[in-house]
C-alpha positions in Angstrom: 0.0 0.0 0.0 0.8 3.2 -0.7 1.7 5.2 2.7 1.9 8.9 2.6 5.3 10.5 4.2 4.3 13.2 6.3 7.2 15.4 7.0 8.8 16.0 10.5 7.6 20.1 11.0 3.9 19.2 10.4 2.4 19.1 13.8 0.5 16.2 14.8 -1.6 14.8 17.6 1.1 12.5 19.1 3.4 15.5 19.9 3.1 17.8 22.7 1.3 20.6 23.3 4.1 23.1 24.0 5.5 22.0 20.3 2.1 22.8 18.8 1.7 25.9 20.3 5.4 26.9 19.4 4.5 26.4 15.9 1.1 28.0 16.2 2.6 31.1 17.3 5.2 30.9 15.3 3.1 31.7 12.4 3.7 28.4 11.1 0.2 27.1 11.3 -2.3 29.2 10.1 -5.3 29.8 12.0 -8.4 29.3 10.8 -10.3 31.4 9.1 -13.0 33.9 10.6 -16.1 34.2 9.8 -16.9 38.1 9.1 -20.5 38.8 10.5 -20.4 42.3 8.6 -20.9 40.9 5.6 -24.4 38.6 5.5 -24.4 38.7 2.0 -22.7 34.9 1.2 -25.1 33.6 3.9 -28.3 35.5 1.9 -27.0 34.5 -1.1 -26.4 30.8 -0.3 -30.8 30.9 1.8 -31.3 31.8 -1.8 -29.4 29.7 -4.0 -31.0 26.5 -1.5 -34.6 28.1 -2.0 -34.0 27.8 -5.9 -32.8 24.6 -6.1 -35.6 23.3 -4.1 -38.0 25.5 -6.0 -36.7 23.8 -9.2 -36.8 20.2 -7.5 -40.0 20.4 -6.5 -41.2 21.7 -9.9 -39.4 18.1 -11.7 -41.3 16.2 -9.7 -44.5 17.9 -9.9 -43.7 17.6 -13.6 -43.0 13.7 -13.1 -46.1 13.1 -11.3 -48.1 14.8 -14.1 -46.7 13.1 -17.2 -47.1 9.4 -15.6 -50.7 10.3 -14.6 -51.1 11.7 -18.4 -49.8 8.5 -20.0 -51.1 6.1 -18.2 -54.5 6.8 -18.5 
C-alpha cells in the first residue's frame, strides 16, 4: 500500500502541546479562518441559491407526477 510521508515540521496529535503551540505562534500554522458577521451577504446568497434549487426540484417532480398520470391513462 501506498503510505503517505508526512514530513517531521507538520504538527501532529502524538506530539506535545508546547510543540504545537510553538509552531502556532510561530506563524507556522495558520489559524483558521473567521467568519466576518459584517458581511451577511454569502449567507443571503447561499438561503437563496438553496430556495431555488428546491424551487426547481419540487417543480421536476411535480412535472413527473403529471406526465405518468397523463400516459397512463
Amino acid at each position: 500500500e501506498d503510505i503517505p510521508q508526512v514530513p517531521n515540521h507538520v504538527p501532529s496529535l502524538a506530539q506535545s502541546p508546547e510543540l504545537v503551540k510553538t509552531l502556532r505562534h510561530s506563524g507556522l500554522i495558520s489559524s483558521p479562518p473567521m467568519v466576518n458577521a459584517a458581511n451577511p451577504f454569502t449567507v443571503s446568497a447561499a438561503r437563496v441559491n438553496a430556495a431555488r434549487l428546491s424551487a426547481v426540484s419540487a417543480a421536476r417532480i411535480n412535472a413527473v407526477t403529471i406526465c405518468s398520470y397523463c400516459c397512463s391513462a
